[in-house]
N, C-alpha and C positions, 0 to 999 in steps of 0.2 A: 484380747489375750495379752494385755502388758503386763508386763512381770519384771523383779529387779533379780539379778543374775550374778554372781559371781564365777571367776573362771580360775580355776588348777589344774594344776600340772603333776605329773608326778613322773619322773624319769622320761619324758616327753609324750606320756601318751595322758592327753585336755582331756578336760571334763568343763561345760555349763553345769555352775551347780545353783539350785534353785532351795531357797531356805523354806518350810512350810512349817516348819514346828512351832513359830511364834504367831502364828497369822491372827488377826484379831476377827476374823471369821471362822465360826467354829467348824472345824473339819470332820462333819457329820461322816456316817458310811457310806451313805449316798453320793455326798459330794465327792470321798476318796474313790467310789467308782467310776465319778464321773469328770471326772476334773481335766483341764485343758491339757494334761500332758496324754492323756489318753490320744488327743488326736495327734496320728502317728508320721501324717506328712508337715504339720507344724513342727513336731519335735525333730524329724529330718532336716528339715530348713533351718531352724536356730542351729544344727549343725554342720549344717552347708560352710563350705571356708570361704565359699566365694560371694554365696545371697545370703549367708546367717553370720552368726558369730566365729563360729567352726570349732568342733571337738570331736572325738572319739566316742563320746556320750554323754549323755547326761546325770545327773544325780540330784535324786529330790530326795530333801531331809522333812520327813516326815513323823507327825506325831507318835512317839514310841506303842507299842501296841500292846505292853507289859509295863511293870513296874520296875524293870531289873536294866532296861534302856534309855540313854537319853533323848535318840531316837531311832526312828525306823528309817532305814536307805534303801531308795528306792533305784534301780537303775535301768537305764534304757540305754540301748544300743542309738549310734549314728544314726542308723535309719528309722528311729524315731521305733521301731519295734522292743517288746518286752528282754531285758534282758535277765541274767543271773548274776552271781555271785562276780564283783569287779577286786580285786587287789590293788591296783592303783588307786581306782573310785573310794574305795574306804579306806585309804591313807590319806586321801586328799580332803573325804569329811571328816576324819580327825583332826586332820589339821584346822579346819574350819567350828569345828564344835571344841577345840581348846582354843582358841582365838575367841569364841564370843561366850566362853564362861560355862558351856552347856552342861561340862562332865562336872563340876564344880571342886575339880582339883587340879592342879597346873600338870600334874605328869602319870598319871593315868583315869581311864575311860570305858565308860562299856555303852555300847548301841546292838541295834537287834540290823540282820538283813535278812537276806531270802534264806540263805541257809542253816539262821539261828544266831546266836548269839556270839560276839565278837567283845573281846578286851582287845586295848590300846594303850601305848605308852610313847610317851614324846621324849627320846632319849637323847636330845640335843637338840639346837634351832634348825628348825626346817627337815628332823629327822622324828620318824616315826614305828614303831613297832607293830604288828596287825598278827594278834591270835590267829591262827586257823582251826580250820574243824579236820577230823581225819578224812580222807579219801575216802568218796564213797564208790563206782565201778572201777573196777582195775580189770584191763582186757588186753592180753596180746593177739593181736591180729597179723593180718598179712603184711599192712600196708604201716605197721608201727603199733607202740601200744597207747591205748585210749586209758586216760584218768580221768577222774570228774571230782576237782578240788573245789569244789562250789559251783563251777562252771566247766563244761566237758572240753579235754583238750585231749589231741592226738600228740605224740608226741616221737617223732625220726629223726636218728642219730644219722648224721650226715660226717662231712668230712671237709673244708676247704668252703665252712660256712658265707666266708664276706662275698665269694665269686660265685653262692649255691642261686637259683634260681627261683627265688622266695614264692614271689609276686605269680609265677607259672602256677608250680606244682603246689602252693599254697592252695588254688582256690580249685586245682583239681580235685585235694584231699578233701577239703572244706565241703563238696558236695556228693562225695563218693556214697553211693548206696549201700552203706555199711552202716550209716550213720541217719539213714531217712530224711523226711523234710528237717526238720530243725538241725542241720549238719553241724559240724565241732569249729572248734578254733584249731589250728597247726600250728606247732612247733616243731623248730627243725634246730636239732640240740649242737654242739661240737662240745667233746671235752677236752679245755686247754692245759689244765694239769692236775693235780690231787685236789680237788675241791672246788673248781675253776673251772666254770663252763661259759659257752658262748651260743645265745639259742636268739633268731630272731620269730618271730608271729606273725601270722597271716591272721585276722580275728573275723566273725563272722558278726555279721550286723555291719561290721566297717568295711567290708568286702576289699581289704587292701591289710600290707604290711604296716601294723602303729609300731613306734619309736621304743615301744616296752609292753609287757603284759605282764602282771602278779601273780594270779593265778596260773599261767602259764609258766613263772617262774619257778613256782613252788610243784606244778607234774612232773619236771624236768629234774629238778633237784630230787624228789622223790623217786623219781625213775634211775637216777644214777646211784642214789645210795642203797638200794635195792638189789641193783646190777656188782654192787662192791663185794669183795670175796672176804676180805678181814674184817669182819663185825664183830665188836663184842657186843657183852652183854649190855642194855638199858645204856649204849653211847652215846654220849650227846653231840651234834653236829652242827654246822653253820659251813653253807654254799655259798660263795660267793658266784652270782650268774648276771654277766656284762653281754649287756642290749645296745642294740644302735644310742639309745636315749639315757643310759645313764647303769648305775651299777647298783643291783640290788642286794642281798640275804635273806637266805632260807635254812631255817637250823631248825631244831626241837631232839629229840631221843632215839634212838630204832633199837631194837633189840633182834632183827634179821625177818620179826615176823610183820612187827606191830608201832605203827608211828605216833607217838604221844607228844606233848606240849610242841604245836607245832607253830612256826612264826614265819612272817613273812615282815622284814627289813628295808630303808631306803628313804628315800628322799620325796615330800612333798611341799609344794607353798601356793598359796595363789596370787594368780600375776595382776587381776585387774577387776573393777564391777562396773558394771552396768545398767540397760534400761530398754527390754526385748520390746519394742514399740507396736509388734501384734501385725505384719505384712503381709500382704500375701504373697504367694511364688508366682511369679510374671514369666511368663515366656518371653526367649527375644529373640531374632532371626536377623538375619543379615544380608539384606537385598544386594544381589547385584547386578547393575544393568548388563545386557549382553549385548554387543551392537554385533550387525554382520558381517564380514571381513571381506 
């Protein structure tokens, strides 16, 4: 299972990204069913920080599955399990597929993911733009309201975010029976002034607080311009929303009902390649003798 890897970043939450769209083995259906990222404790371990490379997830750039992409993104969570819709993850294969020619124009792009079709624009070095698709369940519930902007997230306004207790009631929500086996990602919002939020994530598959979440930044930002009483008509808007890992933008139009050309904003590059040598997960324990006293 050796494979060559490259690793990004995008506002601190990694990604191993693994290139398959040039492979000189033809990526039958078969093989796309079958292929080594399927197996789901390998791809846990290439994300291990301690026995793998270590990232937040993966991202395999696969042959486009249409005419209208340059490819198809695939992503997996940490634990090496299936995942959805990443906003870091597809700013970071942008950044990756306008470095090696893929979109065959230096400053915009379009590729296919899980949930359709995505344009890109590279609006400065190491800066990136990422179309979104509109919201699809919008839910207020007890415990906060749930959005699902490619990927399901809860989303609780808190207060006195940097001292909130992320890491707890993160992974309470994360499994809450609201939400069944496949539970959400948490967001836990503060709004620090007109436009200006402070939200950190709890993400599911990573079972811990990452450095940033896109998709999470853009329920958040949706959730607040929603909650705004001064709307006009067809307004166009851009959030600024700062993560432990770096500060991102979320804009497009609302008109009080309805969200159109919507974007998510911020920084990608990657930091290094490599050469995944195919290990296996070793157990190791640690003897120690006990003499009697």
């Amino acid at each position: 299972m050796t494979f060559e890897f490259y690793k990004y970043q995008a506002c601190g939450n990694d990604f191993v990204l693994v290139d398959l769209t040039r492979t000189e083995l033809p990526l039958t259906a078969e093989r796309l069913e079958s292929g080594f990222w399927q197996n789901q404790e390998a791809m846990s371990l290439v994300c291990d920080r301690r026995f793998g490379v270590g990232a937040d997830g993966v991202l395999l750039l696969l042959p486009p599955r249409t005419e209208s992409g340059a490819f198809y993104l695939h992503y997996l969570n940490a634990d090496g399990g299936e995942g959805s819709l990443c906003g870091n993850g597809s700013r970071c294969a942008a950044a990756f597929g306008f470095s090696k020619g893929y979109f065959g124009d230096e400053k915009t792009g379009v590729f296919e993911a899980s949930d359709g079709i995505h344009r890109v624009w590279r609006t400065a070095e190491q800066e990136y733009r990422l179309s979104m698709n509109k919201p699809g369940a919008w839910n207020v519930l007890e415990v906060g309201v749930f959005i699902n902007t490619g990927s399901p997230h809860l989303v609780v306004q808190v207060r006195d975010l940097v001292n909130y207790p992320v890491l707890r009631e993160g992974k309470l929500l994360r499994e809450h029976a609201l939400f069944g086996s496949g539970g959400t990602n948490v967001n836990f919002m503060e709004v620090l002034d007109t436009n200006r939020l402070r939200v950190r994530t709890y993400e599911r598959g990573v079972e811990n607080e990452t450095l940033s979440c896109g998709t999470g930044a853009v329920a958040c930002a949706l959730l607040y311009m929603q909650q705004k009483e001064d709307i006009e008509a067809n307004q166009n808007f851009e959030i600024l929303v700062q993560f432990r890992g770096g500060l991102m933008k979320v804009g497009g139009q609302y008109d009080g009902a309805t969200f159109t050309d919507l974007y998510l904003a911020g920084p990608a590059n990657g930091t290094f390649k490599g050469l995944w040598p195919g290990i296996a997960r070793s157990s190791y324990s640690w003897a120690v003798e006990t003499k009697a006293v």
